[in-house]
C-alpha positions as CSV (number, residue, x, y, z in Angstrom):
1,X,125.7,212.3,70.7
2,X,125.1,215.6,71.9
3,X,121.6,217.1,72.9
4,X,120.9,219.1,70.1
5,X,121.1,216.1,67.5
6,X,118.0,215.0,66.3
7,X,117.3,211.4,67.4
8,X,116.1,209.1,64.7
9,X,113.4,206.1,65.7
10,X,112.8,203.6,63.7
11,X,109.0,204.1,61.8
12,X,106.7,201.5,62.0
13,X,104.0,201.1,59.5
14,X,101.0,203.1,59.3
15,X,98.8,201.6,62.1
16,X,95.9,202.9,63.6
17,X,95.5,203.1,67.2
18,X,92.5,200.9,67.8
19,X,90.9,197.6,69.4
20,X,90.2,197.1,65.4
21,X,93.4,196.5,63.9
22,X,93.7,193.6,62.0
23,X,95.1,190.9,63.7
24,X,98.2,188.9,61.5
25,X,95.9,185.9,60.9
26,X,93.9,187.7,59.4
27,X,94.0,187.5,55.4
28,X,95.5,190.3,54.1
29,X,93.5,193.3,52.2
30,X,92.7,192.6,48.5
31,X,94.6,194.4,46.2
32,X,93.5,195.6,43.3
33,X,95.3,194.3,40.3
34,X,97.1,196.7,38.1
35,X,96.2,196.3,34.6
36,X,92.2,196.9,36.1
37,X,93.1,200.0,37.6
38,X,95.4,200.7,34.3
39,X,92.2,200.3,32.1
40,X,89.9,202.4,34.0
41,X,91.7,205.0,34.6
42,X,92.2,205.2,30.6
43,X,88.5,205.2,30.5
44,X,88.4,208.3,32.7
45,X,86.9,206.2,35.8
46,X,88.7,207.0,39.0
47,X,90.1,203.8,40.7
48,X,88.4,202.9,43.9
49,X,89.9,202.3,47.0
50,X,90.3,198.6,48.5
51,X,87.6,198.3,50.9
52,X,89.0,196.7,54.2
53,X,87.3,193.3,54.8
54,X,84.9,193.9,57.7
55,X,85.5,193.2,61.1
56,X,83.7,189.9,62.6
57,X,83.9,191.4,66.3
58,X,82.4,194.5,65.4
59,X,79.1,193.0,63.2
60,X,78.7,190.8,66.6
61,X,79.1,193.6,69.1
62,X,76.7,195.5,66.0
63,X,74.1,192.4,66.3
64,X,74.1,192.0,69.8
65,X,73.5,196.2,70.6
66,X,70.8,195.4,67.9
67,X,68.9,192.6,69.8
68,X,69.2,194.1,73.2
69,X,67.9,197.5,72.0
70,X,64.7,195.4,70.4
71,X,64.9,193.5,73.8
72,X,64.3,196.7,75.7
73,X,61.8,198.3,73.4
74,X,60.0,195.1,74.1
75,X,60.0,195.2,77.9
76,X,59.2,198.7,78.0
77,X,56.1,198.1,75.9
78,X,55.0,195.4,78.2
79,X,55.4,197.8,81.4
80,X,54.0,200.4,79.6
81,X,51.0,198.0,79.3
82,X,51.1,196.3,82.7
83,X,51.1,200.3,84.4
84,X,48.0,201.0,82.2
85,X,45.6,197.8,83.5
86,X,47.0,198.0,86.9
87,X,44.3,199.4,89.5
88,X,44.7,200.8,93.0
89,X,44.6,198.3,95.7
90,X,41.0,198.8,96.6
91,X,40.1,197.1,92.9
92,X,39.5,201.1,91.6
93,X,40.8,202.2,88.0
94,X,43.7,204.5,88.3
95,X,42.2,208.5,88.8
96,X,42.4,209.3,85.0
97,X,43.8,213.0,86.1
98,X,47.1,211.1,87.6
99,X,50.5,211.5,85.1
100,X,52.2,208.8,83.8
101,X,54.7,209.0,86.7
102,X,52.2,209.0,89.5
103,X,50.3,205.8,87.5
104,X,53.7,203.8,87.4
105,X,54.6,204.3,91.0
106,X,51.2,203.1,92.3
107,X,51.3,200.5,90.1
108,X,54.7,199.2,91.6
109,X,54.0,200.0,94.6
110,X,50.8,198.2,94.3
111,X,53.1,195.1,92.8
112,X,55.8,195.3,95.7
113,X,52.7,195.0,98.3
114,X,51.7,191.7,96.5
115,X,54.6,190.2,96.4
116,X,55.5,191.3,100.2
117,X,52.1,189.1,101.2
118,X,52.9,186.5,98.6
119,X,56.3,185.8,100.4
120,X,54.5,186.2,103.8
121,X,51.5,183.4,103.3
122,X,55.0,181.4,101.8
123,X,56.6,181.6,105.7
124,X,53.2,180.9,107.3
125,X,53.1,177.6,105.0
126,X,56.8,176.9,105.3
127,X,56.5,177.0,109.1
128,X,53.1,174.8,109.1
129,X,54.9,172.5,106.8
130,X,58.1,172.1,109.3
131,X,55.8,171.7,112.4
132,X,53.9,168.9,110.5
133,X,56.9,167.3,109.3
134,X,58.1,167.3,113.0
135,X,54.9,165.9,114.4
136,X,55.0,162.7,112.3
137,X,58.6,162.3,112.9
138,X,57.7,162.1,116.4
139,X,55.0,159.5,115.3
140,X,57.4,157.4,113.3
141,X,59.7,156.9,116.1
142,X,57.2,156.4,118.3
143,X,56.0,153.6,116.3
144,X,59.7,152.3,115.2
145,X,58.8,152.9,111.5
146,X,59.9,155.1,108.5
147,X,58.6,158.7,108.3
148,X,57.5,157.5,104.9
149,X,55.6,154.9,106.1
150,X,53.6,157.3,108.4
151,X,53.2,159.6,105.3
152,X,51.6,157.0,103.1
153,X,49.6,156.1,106.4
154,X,48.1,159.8,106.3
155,X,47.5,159.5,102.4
156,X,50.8,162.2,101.8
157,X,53.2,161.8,99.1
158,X,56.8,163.4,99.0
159,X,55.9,166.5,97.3
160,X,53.0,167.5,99.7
């Protein structure tokens, strides 16, 4: 075989190159049947084309862009809503001259500053907590008893 010959492949079957080819277990496309498409066409109707059976990954993939979109729509409502009752820290209304932008970063900014003292007070507690834990440790081997027994002694349950 010299250069110049044209080289022949072997042609596969029309296939499209996509993620949504049809798989081989799929069922195969409906055809239409012959003596229909005969019998319109002798009424002057134009045959119609097969429609391919849709495609179950793409309706779920469809669905689930559907219901996160709503999802979102939905949480940005509820920030939309949270920004507007937010106040300043002093208890004030928002300055009713402020944009939208300037209203949502006080409010967060106002939210991060809660929850920086929220998780504060929770170390204060946590480290009270520990220090009374240890102390009636100390009393239950003192005494040779259970901490437990100490705990129901000073009217504590497990949780507290």
């Amino acid at each position: 075989m010299t250069s110049q010959e044209p080289t022949t492949t072997p042609q596969q079957p029309d296939v499209p190159a996509s993620s949504d080819t049809t798989v081989p277990s799929s069922p195969a496309p409906v055809h239409p049947d012959p003596e229909t498409a005969a019998s319109k066409q002798s009424e002057g109707e134009k045959p119609t084309e097969p429609t391919p059976p849709p495609n179950p990954r793409l309706a779920a993939i469809a669905a689930k862009r559907t219901a996160l979109e709503a999802t979102l729509s939905t949480l940005q409502a509820k920030r939309t809503a949270l920004v507007a009752e937010a106040k300043l820290p002093s208890g004030l209304a928002m300055p009713a001259d402020w944009s939208d932008e300037q209203n949502t970063k006080q409010a967060l900014s106002t939210a991060n500053a809660v929850i920086k003292e929220h998780i504060a007070l929770l170390h204060k507690y946590n480290e009270m907590k520990d220090v009374g834990q240890g102390l009636m440790g100390l009393i239950a081997d003192k005494r040779g008893v259970r901490v437990g027994t100490v705990m129901e002694e000073f009217e504590m349950g497990e949780k507290d």
